[in-house]
C-alpha positions as CSV (number, residue, x, y, z in Angstrom):
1,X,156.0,177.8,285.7
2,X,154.0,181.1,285.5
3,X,152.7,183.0,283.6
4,X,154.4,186.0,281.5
5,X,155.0,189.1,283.3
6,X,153.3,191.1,280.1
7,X,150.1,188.8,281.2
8,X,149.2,189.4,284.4
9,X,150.8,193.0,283.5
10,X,147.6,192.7,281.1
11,X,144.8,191.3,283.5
12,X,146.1,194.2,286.4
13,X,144.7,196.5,283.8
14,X,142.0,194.5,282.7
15,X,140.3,193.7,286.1
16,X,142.4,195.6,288.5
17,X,145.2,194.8,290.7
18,X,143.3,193.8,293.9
19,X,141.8,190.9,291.6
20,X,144.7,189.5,290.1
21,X,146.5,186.8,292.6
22,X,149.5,185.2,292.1
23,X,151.2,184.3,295.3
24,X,151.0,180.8,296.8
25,X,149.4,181.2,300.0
26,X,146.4,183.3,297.8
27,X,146.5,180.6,294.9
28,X,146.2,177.3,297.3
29,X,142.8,177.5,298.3
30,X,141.9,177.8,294.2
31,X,143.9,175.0,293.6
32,X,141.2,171.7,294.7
33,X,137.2,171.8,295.0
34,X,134.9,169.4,297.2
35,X,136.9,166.2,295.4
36,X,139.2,164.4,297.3
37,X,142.4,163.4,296.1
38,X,142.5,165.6,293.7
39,X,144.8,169.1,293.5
40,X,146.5,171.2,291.0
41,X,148.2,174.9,291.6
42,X,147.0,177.3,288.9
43,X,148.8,179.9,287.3
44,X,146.5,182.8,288.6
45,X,143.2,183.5,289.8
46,X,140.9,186.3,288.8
47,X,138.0,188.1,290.4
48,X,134.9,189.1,287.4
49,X,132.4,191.1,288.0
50,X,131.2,191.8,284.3
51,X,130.5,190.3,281.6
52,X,132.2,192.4,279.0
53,X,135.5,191.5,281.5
54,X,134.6,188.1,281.2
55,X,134.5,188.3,277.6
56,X,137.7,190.6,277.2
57,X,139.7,187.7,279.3
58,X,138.3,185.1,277.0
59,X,139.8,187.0,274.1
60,X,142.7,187.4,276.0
61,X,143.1,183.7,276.6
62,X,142.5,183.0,273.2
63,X,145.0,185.2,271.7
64,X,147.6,184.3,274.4
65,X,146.5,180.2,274.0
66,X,145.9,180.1,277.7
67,X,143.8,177.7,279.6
68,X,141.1,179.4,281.6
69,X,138.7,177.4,284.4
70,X,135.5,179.1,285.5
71,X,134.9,178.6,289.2
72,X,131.9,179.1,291.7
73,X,132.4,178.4,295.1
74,X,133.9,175.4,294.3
75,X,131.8,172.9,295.7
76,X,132.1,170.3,292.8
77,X,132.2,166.5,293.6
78,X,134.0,165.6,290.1
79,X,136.7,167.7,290.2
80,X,134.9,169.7,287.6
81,X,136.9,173.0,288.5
82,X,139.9,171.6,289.6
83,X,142.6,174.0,287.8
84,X,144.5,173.0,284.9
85,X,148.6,173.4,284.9
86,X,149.5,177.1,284.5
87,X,145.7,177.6,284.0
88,X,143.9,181.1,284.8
89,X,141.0,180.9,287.2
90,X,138.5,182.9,286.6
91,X,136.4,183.3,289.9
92,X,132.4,184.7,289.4
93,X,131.5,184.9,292.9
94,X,131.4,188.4,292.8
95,X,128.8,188.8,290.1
96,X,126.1,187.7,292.7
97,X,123.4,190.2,291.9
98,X,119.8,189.1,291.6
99,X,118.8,191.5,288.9
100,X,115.1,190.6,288.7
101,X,112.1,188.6,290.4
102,X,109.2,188.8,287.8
103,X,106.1,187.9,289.7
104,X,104.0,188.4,286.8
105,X,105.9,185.7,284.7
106,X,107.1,183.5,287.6
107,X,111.1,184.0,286.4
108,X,114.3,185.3,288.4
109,X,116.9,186.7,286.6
110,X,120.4,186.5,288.3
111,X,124.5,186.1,288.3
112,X,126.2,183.5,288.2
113,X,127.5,184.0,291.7
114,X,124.4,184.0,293.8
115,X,123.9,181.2,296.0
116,X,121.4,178.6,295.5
117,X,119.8,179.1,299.4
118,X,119.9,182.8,298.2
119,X,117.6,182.2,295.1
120,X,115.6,179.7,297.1
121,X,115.1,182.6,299.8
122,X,114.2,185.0,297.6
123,X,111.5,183.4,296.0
124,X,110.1,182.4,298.9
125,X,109.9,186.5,300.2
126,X,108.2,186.5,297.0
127,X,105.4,183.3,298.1
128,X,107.2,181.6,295.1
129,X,109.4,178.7,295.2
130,X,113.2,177.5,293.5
131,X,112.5,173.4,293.9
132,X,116.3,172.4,293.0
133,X,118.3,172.3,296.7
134,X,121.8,170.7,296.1
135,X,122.8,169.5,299.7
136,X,125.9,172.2,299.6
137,X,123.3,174.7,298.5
138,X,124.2,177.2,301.2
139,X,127.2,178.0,299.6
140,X,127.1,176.5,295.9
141,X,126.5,179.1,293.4
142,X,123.6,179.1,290.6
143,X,126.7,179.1,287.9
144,X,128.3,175.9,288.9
145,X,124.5,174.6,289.6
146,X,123.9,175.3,285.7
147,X,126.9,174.4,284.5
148,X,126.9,170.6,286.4
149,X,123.1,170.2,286.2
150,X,123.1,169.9,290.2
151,X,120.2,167.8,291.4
152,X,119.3,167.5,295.1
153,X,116.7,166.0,297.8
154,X,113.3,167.5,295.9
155,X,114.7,165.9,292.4
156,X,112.3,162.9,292.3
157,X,108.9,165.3,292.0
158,X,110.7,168.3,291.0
159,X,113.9,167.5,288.5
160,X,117.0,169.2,288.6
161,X,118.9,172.2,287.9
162,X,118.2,171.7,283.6
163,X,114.3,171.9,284.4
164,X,114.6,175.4,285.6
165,X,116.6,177.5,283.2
166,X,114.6,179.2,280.6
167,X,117.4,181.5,279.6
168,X,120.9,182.4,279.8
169,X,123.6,184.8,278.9
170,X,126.8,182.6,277.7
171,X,130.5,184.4,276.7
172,X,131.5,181.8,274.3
173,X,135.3,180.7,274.3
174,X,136.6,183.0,271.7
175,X,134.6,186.1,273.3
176,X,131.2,186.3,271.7
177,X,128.2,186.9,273.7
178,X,125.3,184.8,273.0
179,X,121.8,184.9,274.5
180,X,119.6,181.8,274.6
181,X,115.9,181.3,275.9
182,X,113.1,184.1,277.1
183,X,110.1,184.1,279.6
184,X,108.1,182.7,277.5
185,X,107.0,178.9,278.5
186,X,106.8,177.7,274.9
187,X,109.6,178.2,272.3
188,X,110.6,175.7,269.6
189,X,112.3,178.2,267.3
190,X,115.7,176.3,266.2
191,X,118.0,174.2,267.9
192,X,117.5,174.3,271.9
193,X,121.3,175.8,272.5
194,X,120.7,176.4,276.2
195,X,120.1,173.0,276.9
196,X,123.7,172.3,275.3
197,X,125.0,174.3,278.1
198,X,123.4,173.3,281.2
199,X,125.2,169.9,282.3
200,X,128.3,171.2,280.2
201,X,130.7,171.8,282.8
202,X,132.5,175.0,281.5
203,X,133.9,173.4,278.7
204,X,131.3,175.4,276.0
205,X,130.6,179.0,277.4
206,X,130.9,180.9,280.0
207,X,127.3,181.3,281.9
208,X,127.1,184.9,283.0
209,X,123.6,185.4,283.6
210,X,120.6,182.8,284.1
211,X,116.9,183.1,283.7
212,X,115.2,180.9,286.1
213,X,111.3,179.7,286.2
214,X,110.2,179.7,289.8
215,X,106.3,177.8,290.4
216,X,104.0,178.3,293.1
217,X,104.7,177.7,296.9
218,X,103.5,174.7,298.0
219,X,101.1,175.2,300.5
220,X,101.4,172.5,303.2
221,X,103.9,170.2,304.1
222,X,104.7,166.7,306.1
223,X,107.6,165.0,307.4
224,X,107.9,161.6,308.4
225,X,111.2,158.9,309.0
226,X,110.4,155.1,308.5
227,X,113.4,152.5,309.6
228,X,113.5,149.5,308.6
229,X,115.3,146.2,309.4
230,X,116.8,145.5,305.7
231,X,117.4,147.1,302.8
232,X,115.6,145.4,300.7
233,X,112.3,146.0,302.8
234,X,113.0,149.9,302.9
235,X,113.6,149.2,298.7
236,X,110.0,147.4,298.4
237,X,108.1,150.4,300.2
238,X,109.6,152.7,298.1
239,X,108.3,150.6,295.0
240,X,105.0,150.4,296.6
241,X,104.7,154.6,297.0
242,X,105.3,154.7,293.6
243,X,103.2,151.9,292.6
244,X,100.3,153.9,294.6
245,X,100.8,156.8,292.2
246,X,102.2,158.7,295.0
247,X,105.4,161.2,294.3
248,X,107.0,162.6,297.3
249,X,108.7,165.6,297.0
250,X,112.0,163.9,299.0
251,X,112.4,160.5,299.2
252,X,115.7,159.8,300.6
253,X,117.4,156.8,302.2
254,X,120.4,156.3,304.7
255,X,122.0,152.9,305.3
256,X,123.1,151.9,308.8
257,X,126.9,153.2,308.5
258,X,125.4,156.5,307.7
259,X,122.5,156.5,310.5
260,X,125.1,155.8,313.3
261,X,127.8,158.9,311.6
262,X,124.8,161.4,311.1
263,X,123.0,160.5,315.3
264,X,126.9,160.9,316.4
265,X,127.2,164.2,314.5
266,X,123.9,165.8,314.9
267,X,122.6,164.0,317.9
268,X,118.8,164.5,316.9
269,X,117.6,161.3,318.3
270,X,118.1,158.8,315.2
271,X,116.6,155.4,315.5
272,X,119.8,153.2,315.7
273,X,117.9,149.7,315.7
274,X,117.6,149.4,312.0
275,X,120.2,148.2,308.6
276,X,118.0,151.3,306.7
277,X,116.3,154.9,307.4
278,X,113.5,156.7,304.5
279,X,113.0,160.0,305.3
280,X,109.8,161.2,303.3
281,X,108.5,164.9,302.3
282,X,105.2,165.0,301.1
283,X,103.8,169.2,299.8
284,X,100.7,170.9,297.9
285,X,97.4,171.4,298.8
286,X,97.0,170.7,302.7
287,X,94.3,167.6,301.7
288,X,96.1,166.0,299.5
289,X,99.4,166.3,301.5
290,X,97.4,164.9,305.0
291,X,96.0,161.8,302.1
292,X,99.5,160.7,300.6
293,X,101.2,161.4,304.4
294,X,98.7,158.8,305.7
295,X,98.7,156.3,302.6
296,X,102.7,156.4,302.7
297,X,102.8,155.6,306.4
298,X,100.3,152.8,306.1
299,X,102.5,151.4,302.9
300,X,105.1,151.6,305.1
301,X,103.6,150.2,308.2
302,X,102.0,147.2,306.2
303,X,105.5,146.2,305.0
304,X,106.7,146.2,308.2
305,X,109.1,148.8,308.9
306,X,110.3,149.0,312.7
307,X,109.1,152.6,313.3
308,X,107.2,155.4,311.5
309,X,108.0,158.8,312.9
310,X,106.1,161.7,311.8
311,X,107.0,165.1,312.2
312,X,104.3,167.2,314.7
313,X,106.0,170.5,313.9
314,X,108.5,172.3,311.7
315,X,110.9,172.4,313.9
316,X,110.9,168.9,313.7
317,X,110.6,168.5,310.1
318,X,113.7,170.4,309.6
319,X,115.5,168.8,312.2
320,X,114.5,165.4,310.4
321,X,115.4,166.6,306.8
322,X,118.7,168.4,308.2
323,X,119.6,164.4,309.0
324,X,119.6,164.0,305.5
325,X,121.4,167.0,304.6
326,X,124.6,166.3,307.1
327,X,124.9,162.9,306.0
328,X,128.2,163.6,303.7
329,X,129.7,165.8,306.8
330,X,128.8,163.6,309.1
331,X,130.7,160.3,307.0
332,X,133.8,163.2,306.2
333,X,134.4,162.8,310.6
334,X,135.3,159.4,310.4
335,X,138.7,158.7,308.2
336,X,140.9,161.4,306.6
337,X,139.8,161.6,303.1
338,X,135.9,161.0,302.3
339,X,135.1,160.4,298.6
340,X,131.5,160.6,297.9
341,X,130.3,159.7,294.7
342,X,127.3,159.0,292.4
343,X,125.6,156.6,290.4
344,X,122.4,156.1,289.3
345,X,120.4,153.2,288.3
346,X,116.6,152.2,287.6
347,X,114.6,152.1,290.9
348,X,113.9,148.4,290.3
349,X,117.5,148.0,290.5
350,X,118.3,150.2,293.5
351,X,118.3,147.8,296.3
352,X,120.7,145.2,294.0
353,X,122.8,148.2,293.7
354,X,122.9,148.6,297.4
355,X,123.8,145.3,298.0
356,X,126.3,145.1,295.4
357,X,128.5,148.4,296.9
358,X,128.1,146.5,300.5
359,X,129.8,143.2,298.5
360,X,132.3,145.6,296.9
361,X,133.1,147.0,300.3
362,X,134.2,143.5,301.7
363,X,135.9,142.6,298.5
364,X,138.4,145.2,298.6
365,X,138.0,145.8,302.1
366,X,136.9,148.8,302.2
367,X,134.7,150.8,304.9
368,X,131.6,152.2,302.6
369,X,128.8,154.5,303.9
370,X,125.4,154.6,301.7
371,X,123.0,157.3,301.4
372,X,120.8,158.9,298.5
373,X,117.8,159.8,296.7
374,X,116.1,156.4,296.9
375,X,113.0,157.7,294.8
376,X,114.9,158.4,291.9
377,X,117.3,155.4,291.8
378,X,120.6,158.2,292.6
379,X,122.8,156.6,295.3
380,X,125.9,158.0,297.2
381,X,128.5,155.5,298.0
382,X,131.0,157.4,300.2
383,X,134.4,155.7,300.9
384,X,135.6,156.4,304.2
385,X,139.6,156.2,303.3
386,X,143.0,157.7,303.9
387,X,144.4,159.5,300.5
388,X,148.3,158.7,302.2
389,X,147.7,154.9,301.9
390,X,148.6,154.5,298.4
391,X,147.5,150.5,298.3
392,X,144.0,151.5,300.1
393,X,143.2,154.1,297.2
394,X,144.4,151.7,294.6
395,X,141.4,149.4,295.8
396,X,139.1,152.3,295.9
397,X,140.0,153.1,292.7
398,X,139.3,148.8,291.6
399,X,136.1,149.6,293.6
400,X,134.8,152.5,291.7
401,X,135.2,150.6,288.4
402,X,133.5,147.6,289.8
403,X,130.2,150.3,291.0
404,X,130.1,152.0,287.8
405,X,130.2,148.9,285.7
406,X,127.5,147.3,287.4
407,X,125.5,150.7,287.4
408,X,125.7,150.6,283.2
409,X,124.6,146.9,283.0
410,X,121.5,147.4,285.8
411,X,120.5,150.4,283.1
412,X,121.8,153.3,285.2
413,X,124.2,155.8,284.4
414,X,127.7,156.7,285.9
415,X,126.4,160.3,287.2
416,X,123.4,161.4,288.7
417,X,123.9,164.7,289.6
418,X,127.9,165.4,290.5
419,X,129.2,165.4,286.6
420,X,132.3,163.7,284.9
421,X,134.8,166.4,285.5
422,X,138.5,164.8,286.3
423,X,136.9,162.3,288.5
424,X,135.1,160.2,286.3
425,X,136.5,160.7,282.7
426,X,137.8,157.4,282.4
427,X,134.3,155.9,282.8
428,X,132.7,158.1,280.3
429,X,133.1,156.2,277.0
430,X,132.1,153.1,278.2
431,X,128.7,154.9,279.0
432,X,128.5,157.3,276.0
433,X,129.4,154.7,273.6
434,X,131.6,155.7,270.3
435,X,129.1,158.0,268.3
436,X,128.1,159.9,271.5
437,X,131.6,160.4,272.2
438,X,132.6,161.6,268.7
439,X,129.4,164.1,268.2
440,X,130.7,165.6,271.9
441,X,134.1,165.9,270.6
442,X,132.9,167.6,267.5
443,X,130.7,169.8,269.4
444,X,133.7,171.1,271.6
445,X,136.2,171.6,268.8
446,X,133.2,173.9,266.6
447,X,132.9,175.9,270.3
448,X,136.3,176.2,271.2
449,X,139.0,175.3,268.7
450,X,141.9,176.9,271.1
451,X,140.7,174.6,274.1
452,X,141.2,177.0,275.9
453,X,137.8,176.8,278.7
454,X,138.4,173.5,281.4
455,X,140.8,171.7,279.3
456,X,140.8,168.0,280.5
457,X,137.4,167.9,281.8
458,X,135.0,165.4,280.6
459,X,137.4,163.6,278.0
460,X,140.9,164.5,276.1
């Protein structure tokens, strides 16, 4: 359809010609993000790099009654910034200035389009350190971090993206700019606004600026891969680290379909003899990282896992941790279309859950890869599928429903760290519940009465 002449007539002169596209071969690459299966063509897309233009298109949308989806790089898992029909999208990878690193107050201040390995970097020129590391965090951008709550490998000692922001700059939908939070590390004066952000998947605001809290750099760290001949038993030492009082920094698990993908992909010398792989980070102090390294081994070791591997040099670390890291591009080589999701359940429950996605894969017959952040309960199920076989995607879709219902009743939740976006709007309600739903509704109509930011994100 298009949009009026008179309005991209209006955006050349806002933002400039050269950031204004329209054709096709410039708008397909805007039109789907990291989800498969899921594609839209939008109107236009627009290069920021303000955010008084940020604010001017808002107003523009408004007036006009235009949808508008922010976008990053585009990385989302949930279809989060998958365009709307005839929608504008409004690209922020340009405003990718770090515009502070305050030593003195341990806070970054930076744009929305600088990258998450790019924060993480620069703290550590600074002997500081950004804990959250989404695995596409070489390219992902602190916006869509924010603005989906992106979690990551260090989650279980660290927390995600939400435990980081102390401040933010927001355009709201109708143009306003709003600040929210400081430097200072204790506030309780009024409602905690911010935090309604974070996690709210452009739907509220537009995030324009973000105030991050950086900690100190860990001093020492250790590496070490345990495999293991069941699930179950890989499960149980996991329990037992925790039971020890011990918290890993990474705690992450890879089931036997993923081992063999990753070794064939990265060829870094994999153990192949084994149903499950833990690959554990422990960092701090140099003697209490050498204690819990030895206790977790020994934990290990005592419930019998095949092998303990411990890393002798950072090379080797990295190599080890980089397994982890190239487990979704490693699944994505073997079938067409690759559809990693998310759930998350208690940790108590996580090795049911594993064993219920294997039971789901034979039911529908299905070939399902399984990899995650076994500390924290957050598991990947990727389906290894072809989106051109209509009847296989109906059973992935049968498949899904069956995983996220059985997440809810073990206790767990329908999204770890990927979002509801397009992908998983269906399954929201059942989670939220009625009055959840209606306060979030509510919430949404008070921000944006025009829906005009993401419209069809999250729930209708």
């Amino acid at each position: 359809m298009g949009l009026a002449e008179r309005i991209l007539i209006e955006l050349r002169g806002l933002l400039g010609a050269e950031n204004v596209f329209t054709s096709r071969e410039d708008l397909i690459p805007y039109s789907f993000d990291g989800t498969a299966a899921l594609q839209q063509m939008p109107a236009v897309v627009v290069f920021v790099r303000t955010t008084d233009q940020i604010a001017r298109l808002l107003q523009l949308a408004n007036k006009e009654k235009l949808a508008l989806v922010t976008r990053g790089s585009g990385t989302g898992l949930s279809g989060g910034s998958v365009p709307s029909e005839n929608c504008i999208v409004m690209c922020t990878v340009r405003m990718d200035r770090i515009l502070e690193l305050d030593r003195a107050n341990l806070t970054m201040l930076v744009e929305p389009g600088v990258t998450t390995l790019q924060i993480a970097e620069a703290a550590m020129a600074a002997g500081l350190f950004y804990p959250p590391d989404p695995g596409s965090m070489k390219i992902s951008t602190i916006g869509g971090n924010v603005a989906e709550n992106s979690g990551g490998l260090r989650g279980l000692k660290y927390g995600v993206t939400r435990n980081y922001v102390m401040g933010m700059e927001v355009v709201l939908p109708e143009g306003d700019v709003m600040w929210l939070g400081n430097k200072c590390v204790k506030d309780v004066a009024g409602y905690s606004l911010k935090d309604i952000f974070v996690g709210s998947e452009g739907t509220l605001g537009v995030i324009t600026k973000v105030l991050l809290r950086l900690i100190p750099k860990p001093r020492s760290k250790k590496t070490m891969v345990a495999t293991f001949a069941a699930m179950d038993v890989a499960a149980e030492a996991v329990s037992a680290i925790i039971a020890a009082q011990i918290i890993p920094c990474t705690l992450e698990f890879l089931d036997r379909t993923t081992i063999h993908c990753v070794e064939d992909y990265a060829k870094i010398g994999l153990p192949l003899d084994c149903e499950a792989l833990l690959l554990i980070e422990s960092d701090g102090h140099p003697a209490v990282v050498a204690e819990e390294a030895e206790q977790m081994e020994m934990i290990c070791r005592k419930l019998g896992a095949i092998e303990v591997r411990v890393a002798k040099t950072d090379d080797e670390a990295n190599k080890l941790a980089n397994a982890r890291r190239s487990a979704f591009s490693a699944l994505a080589r073997v079938a067409p279309t690759t559809i990693l999701e998310d759930a998350t359940v208690p940790r108590s429950e996580l090795a049911k859950m594993i064993r219920f996605v294997g039971v789901i894969a034979q039911k529908y017959r299905l070939r399902i890869g399984t990899f995650g952040h076994m500390g924290d309960g957050n598991l990947h199920p990727t389906f290894l599928t072809d989106e051109r076989n209509k009847d296989e995607m109906h059973r992935v879709e049968l498949a899904f429903h069956e995983i996220f219902d059985e997440a809810i009743r073990l206790g767990g939740t329908i999204t770890g760290e990927h979002g509801i976006g397009l992908a998983k709007k269906s399954f929201l309600p059942k989670f939220a519940g009625e009055a959840q739903m209606r306060v979030m509704r509510e919430l949404r109509g008070v921000l944006d009465p025009n829906r005009v930011l993401n419209p069809g994100k999250m729930f209708d």
